[in-house]
BAFI-3210 file (N, C-alpha, C; in Angstrom, 3 decimals, decimal comma, padded with zeros to 6 digits):
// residues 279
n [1|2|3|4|5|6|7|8|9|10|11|12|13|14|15|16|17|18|19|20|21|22|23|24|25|26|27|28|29|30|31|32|33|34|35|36|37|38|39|40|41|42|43|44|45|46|47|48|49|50|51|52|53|54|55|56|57|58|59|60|61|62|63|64|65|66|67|68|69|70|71|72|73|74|75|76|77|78|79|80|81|82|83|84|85|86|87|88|89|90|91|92|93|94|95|96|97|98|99|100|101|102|103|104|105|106|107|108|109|110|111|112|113|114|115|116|117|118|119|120|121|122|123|124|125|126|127|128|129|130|131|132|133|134|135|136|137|138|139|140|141|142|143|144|145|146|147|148|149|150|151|152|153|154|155|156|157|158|159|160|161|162|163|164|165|166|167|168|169|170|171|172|173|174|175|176|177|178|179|180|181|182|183|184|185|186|187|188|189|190|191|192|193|194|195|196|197|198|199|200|201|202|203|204|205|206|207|208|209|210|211|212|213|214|215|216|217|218|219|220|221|222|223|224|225|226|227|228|229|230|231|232|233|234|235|236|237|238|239|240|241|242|243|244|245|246|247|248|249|250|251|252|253|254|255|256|257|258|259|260|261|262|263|264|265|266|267|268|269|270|271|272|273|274|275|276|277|278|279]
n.u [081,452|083,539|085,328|085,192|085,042|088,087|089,555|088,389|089,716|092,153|092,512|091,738|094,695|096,594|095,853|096,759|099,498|099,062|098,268|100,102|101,883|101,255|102,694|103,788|102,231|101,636|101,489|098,233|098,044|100,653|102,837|104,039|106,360|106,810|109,267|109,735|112,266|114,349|117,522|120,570|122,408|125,325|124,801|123,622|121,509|117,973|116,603|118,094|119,318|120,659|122,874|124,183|124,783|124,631|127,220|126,946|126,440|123,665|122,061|123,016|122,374|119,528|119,102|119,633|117,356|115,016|115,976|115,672|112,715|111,865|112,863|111,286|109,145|109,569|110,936|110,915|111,901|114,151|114,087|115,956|116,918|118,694|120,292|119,634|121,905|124,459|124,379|125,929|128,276|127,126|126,619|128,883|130,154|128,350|129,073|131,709|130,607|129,237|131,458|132,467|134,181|133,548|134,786|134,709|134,157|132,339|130,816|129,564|127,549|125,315|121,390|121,082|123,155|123,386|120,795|119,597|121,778|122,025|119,605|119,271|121,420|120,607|118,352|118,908|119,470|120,116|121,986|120,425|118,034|118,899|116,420|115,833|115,169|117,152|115,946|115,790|113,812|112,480|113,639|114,205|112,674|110,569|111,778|112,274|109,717|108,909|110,713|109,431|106,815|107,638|108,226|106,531|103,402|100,360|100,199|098,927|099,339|096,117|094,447|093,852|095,778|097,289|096,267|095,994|099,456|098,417|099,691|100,212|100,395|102,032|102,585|102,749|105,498|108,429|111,006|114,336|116,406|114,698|113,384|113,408|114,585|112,790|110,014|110,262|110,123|107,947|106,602|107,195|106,095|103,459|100,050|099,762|102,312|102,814|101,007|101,672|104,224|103,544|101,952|103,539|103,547|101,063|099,732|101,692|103,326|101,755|100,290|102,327|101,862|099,605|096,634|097,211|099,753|101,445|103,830|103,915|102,241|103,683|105,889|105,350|103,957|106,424|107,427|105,580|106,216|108,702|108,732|106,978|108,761|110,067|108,507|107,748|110,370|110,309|108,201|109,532|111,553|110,371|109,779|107,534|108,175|108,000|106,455|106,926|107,641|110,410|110,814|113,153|113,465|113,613|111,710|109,503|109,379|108,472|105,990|104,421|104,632|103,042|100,902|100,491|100,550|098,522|096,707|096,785|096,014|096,919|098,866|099,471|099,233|101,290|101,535|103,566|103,731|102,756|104,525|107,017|108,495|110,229|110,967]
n.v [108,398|107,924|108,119|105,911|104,022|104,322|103,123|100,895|099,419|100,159|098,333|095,735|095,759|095,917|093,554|090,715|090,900|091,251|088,778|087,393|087,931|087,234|085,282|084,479|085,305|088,253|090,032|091,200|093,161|095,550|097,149|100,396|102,853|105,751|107,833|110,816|112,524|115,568|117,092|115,988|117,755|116,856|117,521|119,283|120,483|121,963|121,881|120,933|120,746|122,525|120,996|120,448|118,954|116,403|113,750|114,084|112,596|112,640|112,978|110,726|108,766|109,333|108,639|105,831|105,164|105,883|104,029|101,630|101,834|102,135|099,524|097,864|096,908|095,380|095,763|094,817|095,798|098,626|102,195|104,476|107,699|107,587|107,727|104,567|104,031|104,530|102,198|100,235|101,213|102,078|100,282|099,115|101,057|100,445|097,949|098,568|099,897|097,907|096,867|098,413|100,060|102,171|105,824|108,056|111,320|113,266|111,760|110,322|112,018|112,515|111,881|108,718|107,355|107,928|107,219|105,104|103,111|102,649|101,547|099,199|097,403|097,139|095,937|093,411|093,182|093,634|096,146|099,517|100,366|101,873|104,581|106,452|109,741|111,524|114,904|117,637|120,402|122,974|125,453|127,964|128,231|129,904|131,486|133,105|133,698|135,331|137,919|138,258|139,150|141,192|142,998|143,602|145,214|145,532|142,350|140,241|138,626|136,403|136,886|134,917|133,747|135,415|135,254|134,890|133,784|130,534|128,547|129,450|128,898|129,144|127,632|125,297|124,820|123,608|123,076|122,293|122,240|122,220|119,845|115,945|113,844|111,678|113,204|115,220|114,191|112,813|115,216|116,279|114,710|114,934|116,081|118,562|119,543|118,067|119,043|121,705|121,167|120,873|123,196|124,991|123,702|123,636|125,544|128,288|128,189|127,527|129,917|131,022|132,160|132,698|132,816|130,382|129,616|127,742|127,629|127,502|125,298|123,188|123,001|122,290|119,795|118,546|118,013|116,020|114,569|113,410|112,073|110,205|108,214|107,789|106,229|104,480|102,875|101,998|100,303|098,157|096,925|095,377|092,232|089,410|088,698|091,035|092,365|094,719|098,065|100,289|104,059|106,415|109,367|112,954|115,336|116,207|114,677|112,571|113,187|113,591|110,781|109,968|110,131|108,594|106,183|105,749|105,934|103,126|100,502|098,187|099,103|099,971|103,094|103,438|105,384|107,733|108,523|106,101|104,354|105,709|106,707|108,328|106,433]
n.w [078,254|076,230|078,190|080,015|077,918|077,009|079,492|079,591|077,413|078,213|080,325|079,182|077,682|079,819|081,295|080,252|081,004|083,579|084,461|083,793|085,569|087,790|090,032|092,260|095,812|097,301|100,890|101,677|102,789|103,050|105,580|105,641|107,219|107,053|107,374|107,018|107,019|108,652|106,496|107,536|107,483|106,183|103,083|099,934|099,847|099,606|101,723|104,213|107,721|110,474|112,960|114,978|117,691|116,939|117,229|119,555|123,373|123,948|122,055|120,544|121,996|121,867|119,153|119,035|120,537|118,982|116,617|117,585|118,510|115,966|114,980|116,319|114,670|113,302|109,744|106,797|104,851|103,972|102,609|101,188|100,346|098,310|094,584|093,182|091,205|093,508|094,581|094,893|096,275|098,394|099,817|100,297|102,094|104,174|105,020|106,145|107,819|109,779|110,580|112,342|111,505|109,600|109,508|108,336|108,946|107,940|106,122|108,083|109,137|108,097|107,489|106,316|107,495|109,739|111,080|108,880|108,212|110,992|111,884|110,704|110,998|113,325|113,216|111,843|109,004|105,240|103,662|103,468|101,016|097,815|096,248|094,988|092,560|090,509|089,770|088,544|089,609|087,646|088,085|086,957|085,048|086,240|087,497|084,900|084,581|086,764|085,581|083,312|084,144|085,885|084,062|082,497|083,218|083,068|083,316|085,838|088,983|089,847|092,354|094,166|095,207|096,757|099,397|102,931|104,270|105,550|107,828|110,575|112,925|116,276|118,243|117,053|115,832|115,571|116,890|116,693|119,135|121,101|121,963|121,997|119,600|118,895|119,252|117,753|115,495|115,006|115,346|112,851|110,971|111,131|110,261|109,824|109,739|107,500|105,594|105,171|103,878|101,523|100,482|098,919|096,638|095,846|095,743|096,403|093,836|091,621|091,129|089,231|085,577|083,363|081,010|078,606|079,622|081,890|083,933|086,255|087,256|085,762|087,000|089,807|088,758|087,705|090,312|091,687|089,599|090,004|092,360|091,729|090,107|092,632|094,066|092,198|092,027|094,495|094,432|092,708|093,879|096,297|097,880|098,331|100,785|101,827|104,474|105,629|105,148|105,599|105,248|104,318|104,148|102,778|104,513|102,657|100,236|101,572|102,353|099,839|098,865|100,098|099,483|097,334|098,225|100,308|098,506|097,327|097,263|098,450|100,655|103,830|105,907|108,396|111,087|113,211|115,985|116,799|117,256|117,813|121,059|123,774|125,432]
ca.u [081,505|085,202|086,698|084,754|086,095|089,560|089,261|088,273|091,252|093,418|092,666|092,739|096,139|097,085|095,237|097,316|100,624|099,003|098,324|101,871|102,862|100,946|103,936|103,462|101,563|101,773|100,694|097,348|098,656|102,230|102,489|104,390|106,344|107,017|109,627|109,899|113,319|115,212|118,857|121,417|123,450|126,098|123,992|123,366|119,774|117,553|115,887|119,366|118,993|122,225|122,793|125,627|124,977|124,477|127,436|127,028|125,681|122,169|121,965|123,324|120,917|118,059|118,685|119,615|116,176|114,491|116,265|114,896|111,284|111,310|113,428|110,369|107,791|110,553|110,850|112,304|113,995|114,836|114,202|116,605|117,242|119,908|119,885|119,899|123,770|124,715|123,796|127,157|128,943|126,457|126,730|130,325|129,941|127,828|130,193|132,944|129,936|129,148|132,519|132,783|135,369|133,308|135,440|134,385|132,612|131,322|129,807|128,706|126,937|124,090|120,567|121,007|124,084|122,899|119,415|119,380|122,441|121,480|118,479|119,931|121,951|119,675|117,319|119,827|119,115|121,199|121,973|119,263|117,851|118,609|115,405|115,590|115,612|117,112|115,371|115,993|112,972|112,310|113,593|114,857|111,549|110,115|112,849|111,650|108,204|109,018|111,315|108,330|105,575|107,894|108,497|104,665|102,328|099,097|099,787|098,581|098,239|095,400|093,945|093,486|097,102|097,452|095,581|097,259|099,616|097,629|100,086|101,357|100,484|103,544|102,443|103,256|106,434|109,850|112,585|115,287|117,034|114,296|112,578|113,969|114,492|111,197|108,870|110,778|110,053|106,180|105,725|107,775|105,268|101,844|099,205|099,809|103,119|102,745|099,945|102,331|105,327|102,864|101,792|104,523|103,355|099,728|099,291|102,444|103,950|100,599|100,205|102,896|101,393|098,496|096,391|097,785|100,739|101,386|104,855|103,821|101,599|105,093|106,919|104,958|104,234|107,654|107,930|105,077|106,500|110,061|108,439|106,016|109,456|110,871|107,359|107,642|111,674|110,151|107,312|109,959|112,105|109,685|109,292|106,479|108,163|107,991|104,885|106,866|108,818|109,938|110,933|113,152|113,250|113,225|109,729|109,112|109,280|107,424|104,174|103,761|104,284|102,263|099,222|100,450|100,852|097,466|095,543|097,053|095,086|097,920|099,316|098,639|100,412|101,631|101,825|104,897|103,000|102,010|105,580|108,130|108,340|111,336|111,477]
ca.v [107,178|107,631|107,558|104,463|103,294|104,331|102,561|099,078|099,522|100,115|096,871|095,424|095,797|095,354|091,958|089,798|091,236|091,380|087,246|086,463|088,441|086,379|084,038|085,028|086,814|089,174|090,207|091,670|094,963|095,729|098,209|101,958|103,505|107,088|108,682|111,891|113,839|116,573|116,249|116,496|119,206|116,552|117,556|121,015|120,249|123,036|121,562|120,818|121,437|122,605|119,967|120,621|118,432|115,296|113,311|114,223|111,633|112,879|112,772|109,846|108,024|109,249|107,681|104,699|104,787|105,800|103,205|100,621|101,763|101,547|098,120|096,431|096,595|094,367|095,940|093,941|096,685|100,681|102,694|105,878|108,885|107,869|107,301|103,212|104,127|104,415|101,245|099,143|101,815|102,169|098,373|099,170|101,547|099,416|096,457|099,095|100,074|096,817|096,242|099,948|100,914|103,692|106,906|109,278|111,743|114,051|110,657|109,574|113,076|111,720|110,524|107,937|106,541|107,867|106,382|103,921|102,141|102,050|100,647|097,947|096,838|096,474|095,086|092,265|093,230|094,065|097,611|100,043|100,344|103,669|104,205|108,408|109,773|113,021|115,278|118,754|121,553|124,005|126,804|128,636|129,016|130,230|132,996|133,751|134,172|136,224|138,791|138,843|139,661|142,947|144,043|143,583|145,800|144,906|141,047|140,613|137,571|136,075|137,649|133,982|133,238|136,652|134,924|135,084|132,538|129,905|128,330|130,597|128,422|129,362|126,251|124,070|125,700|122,662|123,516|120,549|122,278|122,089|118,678|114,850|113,673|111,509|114,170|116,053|113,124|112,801|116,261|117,290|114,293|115,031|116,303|120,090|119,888|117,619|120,459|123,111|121,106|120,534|124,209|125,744|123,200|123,452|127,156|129,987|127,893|127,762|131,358|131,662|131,416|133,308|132,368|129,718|129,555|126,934|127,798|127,046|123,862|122,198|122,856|121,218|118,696|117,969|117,564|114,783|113,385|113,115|111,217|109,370|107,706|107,360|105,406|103,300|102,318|101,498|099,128|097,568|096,426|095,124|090,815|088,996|088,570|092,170|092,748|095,665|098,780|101,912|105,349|107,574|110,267|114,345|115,020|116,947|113,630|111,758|113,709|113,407|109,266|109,215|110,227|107,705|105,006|105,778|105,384|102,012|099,417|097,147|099,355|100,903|103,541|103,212|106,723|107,284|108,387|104,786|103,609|106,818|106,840|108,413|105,002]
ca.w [077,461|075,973|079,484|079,905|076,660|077,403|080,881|078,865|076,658|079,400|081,065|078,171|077,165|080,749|082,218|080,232|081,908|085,136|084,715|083,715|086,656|089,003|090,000|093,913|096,414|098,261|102,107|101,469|103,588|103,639|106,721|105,210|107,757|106,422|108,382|107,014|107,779|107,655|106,178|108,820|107,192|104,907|101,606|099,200|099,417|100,294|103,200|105,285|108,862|111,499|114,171|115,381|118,772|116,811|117,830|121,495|123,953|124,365|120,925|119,716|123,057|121,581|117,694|119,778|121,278|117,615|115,993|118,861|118,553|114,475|115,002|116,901|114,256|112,003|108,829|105,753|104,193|104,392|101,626|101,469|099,510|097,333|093,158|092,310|091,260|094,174|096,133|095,391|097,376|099,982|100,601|100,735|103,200|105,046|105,411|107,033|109,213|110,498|111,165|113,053|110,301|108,779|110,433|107,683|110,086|106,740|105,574|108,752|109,243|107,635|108,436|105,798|107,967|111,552|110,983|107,712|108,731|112,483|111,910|109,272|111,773|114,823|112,223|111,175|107,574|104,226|103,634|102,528|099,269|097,080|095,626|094,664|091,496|090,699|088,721|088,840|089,321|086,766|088,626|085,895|084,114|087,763|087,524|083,660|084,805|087,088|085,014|082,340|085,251|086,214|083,076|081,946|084,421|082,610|083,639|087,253|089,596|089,919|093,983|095,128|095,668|097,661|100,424|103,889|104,786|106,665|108,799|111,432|114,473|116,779|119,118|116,559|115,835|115,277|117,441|117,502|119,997|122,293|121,793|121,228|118,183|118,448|119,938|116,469|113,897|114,908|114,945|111,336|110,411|111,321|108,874|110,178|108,945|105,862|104,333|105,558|102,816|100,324|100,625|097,581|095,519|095,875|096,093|095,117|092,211|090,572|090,702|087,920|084,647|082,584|080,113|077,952|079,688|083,124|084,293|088,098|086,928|085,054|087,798|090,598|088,324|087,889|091,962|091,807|088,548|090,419|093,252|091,121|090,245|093,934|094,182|091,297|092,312|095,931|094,255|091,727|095,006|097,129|097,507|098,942|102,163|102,621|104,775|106,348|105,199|105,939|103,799|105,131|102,565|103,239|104,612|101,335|099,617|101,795|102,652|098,574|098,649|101,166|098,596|096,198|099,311|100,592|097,449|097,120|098,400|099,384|101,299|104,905|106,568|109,991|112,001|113,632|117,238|117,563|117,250|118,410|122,398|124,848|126,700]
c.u [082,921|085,792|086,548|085,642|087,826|090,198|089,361|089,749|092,280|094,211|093,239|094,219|096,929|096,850|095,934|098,970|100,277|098,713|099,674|102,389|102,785|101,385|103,582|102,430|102,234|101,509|099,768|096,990|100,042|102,226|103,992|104,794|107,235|107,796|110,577|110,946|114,110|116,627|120,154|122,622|124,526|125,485|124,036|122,282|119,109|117,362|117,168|119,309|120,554|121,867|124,065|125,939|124,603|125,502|127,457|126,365|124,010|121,561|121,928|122,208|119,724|117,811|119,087|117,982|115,338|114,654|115,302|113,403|110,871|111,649|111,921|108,928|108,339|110,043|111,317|113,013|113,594|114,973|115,040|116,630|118,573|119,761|120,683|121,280|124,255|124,983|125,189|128,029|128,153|126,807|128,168|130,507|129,249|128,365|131,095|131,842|129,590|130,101|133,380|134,287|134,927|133,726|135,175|133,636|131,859|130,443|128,793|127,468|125,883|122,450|120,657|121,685|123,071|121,671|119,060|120,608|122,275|120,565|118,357|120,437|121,169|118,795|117,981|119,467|120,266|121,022|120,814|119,492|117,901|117,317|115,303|116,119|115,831|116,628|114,936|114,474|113,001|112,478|113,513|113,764|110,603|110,641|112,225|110,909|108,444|109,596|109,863|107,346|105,914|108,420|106,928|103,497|100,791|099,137|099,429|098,372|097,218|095,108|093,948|094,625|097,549|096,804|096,511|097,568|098,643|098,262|101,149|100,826|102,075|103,530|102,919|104,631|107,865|110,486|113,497|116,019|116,266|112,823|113,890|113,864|113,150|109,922|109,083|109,888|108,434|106,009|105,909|107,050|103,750|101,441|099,316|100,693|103,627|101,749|100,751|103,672|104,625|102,193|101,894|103,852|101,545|099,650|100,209|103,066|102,796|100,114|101,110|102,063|100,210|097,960|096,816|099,032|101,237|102,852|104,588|103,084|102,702|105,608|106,557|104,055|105,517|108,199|107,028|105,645|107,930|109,228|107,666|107,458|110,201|110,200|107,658|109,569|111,339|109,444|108,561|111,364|111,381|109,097|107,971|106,557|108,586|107,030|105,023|108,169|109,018|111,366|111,489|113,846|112,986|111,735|108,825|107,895|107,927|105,825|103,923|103,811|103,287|100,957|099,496|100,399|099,539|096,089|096,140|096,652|096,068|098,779|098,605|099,684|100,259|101,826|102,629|104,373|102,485|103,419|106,642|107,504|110,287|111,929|111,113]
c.v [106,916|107,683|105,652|103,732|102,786|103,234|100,958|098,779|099,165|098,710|095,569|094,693|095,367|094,141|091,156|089,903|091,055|089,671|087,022|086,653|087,977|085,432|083,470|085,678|087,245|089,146|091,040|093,298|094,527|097,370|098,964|102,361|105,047|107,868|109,797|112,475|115,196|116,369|117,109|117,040|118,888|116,433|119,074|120,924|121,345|123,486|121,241|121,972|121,784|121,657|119,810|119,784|116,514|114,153|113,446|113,150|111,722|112,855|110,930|108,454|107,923|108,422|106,125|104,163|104,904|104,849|101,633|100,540|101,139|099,537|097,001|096,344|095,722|095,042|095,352|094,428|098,000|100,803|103,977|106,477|108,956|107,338|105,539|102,866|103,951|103,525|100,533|100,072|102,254|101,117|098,648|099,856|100,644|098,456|097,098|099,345|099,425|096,044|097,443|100,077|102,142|104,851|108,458|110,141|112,936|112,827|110,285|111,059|113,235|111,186|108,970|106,462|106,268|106,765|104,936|102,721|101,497|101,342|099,397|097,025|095,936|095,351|093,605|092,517|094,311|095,890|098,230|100,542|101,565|103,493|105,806|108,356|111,269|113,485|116,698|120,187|122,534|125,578|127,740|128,970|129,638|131,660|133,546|134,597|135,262|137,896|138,994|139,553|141,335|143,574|144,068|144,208|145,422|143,238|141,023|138,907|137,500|136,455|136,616|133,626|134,269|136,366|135,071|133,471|131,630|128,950|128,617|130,138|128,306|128,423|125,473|124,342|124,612|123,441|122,175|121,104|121,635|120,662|117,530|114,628|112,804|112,126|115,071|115,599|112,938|114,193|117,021|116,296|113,801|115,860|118,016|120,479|119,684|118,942|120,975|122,582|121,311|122,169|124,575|125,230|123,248|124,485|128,452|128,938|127,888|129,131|131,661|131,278|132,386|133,002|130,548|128,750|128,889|126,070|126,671|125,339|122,932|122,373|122,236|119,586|118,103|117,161|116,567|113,834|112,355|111,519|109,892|107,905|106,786|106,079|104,261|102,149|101,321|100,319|097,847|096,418|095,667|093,436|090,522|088,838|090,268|092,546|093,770|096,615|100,017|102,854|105,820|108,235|111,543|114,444|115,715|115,483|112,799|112,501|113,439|111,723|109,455|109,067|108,860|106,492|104,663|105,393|104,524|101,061|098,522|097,733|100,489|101,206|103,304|104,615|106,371|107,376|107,297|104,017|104,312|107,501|107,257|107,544|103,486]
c.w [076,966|077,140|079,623|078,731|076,704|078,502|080,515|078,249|077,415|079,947|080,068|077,653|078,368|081,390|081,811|081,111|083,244|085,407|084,901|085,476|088,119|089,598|091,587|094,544|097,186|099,289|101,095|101,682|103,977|104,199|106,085|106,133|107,057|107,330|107,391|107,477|107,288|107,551|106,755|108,564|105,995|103,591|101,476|099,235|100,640|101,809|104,038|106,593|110,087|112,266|114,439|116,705|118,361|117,202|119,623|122,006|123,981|123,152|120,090|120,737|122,478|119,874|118,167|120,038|119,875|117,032|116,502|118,275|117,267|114,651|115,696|116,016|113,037|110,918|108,017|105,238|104,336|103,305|101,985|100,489|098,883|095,902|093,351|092,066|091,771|095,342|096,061|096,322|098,597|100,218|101,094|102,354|104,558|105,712|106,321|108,040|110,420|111,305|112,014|112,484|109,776|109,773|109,719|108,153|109,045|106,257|106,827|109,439|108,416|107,794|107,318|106,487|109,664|111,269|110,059|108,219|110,340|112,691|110,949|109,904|112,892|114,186|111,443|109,434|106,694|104,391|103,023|101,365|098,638|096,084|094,394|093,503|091,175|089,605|089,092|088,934|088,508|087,616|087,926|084,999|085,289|087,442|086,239|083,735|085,094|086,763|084,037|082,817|085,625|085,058|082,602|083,431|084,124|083,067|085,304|087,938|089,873|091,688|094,403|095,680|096,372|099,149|101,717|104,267|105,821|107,717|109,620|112,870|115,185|117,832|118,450|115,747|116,362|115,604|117,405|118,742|121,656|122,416|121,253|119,967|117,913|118,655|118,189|115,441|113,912|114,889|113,354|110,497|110,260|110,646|109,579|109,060|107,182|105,056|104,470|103,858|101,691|099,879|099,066|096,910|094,856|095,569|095,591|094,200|091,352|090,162|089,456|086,560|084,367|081,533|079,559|078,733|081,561|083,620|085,192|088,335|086,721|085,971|088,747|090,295|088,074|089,226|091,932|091,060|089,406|091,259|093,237|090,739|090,843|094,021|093,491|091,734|093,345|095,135|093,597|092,826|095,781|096,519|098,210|099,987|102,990|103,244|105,862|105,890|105,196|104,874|104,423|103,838|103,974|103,215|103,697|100,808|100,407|102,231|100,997|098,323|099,253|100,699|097,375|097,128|099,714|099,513|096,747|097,745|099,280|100,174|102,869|105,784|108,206|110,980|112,883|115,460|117,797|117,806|118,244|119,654|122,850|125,356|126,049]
res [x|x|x|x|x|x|x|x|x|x|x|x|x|x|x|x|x|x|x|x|x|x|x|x|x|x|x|x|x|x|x|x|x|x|x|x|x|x|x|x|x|x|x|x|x|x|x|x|x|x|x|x|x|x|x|x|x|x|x|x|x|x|x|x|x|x|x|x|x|x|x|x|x|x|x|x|x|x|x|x|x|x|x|x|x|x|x|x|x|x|x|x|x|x|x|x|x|x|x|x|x|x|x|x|x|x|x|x|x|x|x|x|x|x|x|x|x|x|x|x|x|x|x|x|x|x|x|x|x|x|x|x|x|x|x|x|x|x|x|x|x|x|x|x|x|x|x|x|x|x|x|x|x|x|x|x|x|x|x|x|x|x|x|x|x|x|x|x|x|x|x|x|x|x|x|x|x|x|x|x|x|x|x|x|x|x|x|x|x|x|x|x|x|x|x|x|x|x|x|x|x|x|x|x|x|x|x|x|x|x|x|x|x|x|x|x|x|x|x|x|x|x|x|x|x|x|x|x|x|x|x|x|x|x|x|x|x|x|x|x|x|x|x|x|x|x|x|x|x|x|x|x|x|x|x|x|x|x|x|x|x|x|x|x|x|x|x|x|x|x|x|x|x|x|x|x|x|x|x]
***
């Protein structure tokens, strides 16, 4: 009965905002493409992958051909992985790009450049949008835990988080060396691998913590809260003549929109296997 209550309230307080706000519509479904990557080495960020053959021809062919495939489902704009701050000097960047001036090859060592600007371009459209918000993980109370756990022998994890890893399929097993980059990008974003990111957060960070006390809880709440953010930046961008756009964000990031994307009615994701082809 008090959720109910709460629930009335809610609306409530919100229906008259949600009139005002009724200026426009919307498409009814604006099509999500989620391309998930990993970050092509110019970053400190955990997930940074070697690629050391990225300017080479066979390389730079195949984000040619990536760029192509995303380019034909017209997107209106490119969300990327950079803070809001940042966008008057991306645009900047952008402008030398368009005019094949950008020579910075640590900048252009990038997927933001390789991929966000390539596909900006092909796409006749403005530079992409920084949407990311930084917001640091609680490592540091992670580490705490852990010092209190080995000095305390009476505290004990909980046996359920002792379980055996569960994904050790060596078939499904990301090589870039030995796959294209779109045979790569559908497989580092199919539901094998999305559970496999979402893993930490689901399962050993919750193990920290006893009693009272929900180290491992605050901390992978912190990683939804972050993204809960990214989310809300993306909505706060987005016009009525967007009825198509795509994310490229570390595939951390995006396997967790993708739960806030999905249980949004107005939106419907696009799987990249229907789009990302060789030819």
């Amino acid at each position: 009965m008090r959720l109910k209550l709460a629930a009335g309230l809610l609306f409530f307080y919100l229906f008259p905002f949600y009139c005002s706000a009724q200026k426009t519509k919307f498409p009814d479904k604006i099509k999500v493409i989620l391309l998930g990557t990993f970050h092509y080495g110019a970053t400190s960020d955990r997930n940074s992958t070697s690629f050391p053959d990225l300017f080479s021809q066979k390389r730079q062919t195949e984000l040619n051909q990536l760029v192509k495939n995303l380019g034909a489902v017209k997107p209106a704009k490119i969300f990327v992985e950079a803070s809001p701050s940042y966008q008057s000097k991306l645009d900047s960047a952008y402008n030398l790009y368009q005019k094949n001036l950008l020579t910075d090859t640590v900048f252009l060592r990038n997927e933001i450049e390789q991929i966000g600007f390539r596909l900006a371009r092909f796409a006749k459209l403005p530079a992409p949008v920084c949407v990311d918000y930084k917001q640091e993980l609680p490592y540091a109370e992670i580490e705490k835990f852990e010092k209190g756990i080995g000095a305390d022998s009476t505290i004990k994890y909980p046996e359920f988080f002792s379980i055996p890893y569960p994904f050790t399929d060596t078939t499904r097993k990301l090589s870039l060396k030995k796959m294209t980059l779109s045979k790569y990008y559908i497989a580092l974003n199919d539901e094998y691998h999305r559970k496999q990111y979402q893993f930490d957060y689901l399962h050993y960070a919750l193990g920290y913590g006893y009693k009272e006390d929900y180290t491992g809880a605050e901390f992978s709440s912190s990683w939804y809260n972050r993204n809960m953010k990214i989310f809300t930046n993306i909505l706060r961008q987005l016009q009525p003549a967007d009825n198509c756009i795509i994310v490229l964000f570390g595939a951390s990031h995006t396997n967790t929109l993708r739960q806030y994307f999905e249980n949004h009615p107005t939106f419907e994701i696009v799987e990249l296997d229907q789009i990302l082809t060789d030819k």
